[in-house]
N, C-alpha and C positions, 0 to 999 in steps of 0.2 A: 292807910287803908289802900285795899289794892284790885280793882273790877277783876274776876275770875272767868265768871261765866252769865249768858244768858237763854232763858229757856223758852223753849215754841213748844206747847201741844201739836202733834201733827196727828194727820189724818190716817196718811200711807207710811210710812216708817221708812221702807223700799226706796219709795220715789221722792222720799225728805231726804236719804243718803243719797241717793243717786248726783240729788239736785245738788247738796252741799259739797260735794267732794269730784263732780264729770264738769261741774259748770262754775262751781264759785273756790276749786282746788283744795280744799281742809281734808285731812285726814279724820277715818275715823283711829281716836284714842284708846277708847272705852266703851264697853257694850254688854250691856246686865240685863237680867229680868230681875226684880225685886219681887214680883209677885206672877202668877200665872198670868194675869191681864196686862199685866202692864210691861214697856221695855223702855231702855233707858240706853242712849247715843250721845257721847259726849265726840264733838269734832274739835280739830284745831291741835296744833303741836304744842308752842311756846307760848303762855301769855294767854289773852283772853280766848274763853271757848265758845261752843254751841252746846246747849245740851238740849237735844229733842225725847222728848217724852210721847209715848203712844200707849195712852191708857182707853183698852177697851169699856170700859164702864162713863167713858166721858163719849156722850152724844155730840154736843156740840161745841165745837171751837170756834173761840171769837179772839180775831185780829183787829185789833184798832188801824182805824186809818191814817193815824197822823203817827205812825212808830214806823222807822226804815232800820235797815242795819247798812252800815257802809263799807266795801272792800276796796280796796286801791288793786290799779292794773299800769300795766306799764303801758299799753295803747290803747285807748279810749274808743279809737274806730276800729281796729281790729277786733277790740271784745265788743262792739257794738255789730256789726258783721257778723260772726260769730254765736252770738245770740239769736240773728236773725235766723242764720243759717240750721240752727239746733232748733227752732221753732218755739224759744224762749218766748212766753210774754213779755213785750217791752210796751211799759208804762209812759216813756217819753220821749221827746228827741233827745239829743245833744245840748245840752245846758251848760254855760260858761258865764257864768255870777260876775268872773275878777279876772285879771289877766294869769292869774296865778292858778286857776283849779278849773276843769272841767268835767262834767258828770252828766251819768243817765239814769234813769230806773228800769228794773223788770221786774216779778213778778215769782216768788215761791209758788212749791205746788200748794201750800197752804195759805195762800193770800198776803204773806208780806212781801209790803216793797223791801227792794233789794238795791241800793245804790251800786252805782259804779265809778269809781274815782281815777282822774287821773289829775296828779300834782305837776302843773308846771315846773 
């Protein structure tokens, strides 16, 4: 068995691409309407995706708060910088668990955290 993909309702479609692919680099792959209300955005090249969903007939979306997704970066303080610089919400400082991994959170435009990794 093999993870493919995972799905967000989003709010703003626009500003859910913008965010995945200006600020966390994913391509978009695929992009349908299935139905007049709704659209459908699969991001990511090789391997696991994103697939965001913007169905007008859903009022409310609900993010759990114990769910993050995690990207790796090659500089930690640079994307942390950078973030700030783009006026990302950032969720935390610089957290370093092990000597081996450090990381931070920010903030989708739809409420989920957003890890940032960097692998010693």
């Amino acid at each position: 068995m093999k993870f493919c993909f995972s799905t967000l309702f989003v709010k703003d479609m626009e500003e859910s691409i913008w965010f995945y692919q200006e600020i966390i680099g994913l391509p978009v792959s695929r992009r349908f309407n299935p139905s007049p209300d709704m659209e459908i955005v699969f991001l990511g090249e090789n391997g696991t995706q994103i697939e965001l969903i913007q169905d007008k007939g859903k009022e409310v979306i609900e993010i759990g708060p114990d769910i993050s997704w995690a990207f790796t970066v090659d500089s930690l303080e640079a994307a942390y910088q950078s973030m700030k610089d783009k006026g990302i919400t950032i969720l935390s400082d610089i957290i370093q668990p092990s000597p081996h991994v450090k990381f931070f959170y920010i903030q989708d435009p739809n409420g989920i955290k957003i890890q940032l990794v960097e692998n010693l």
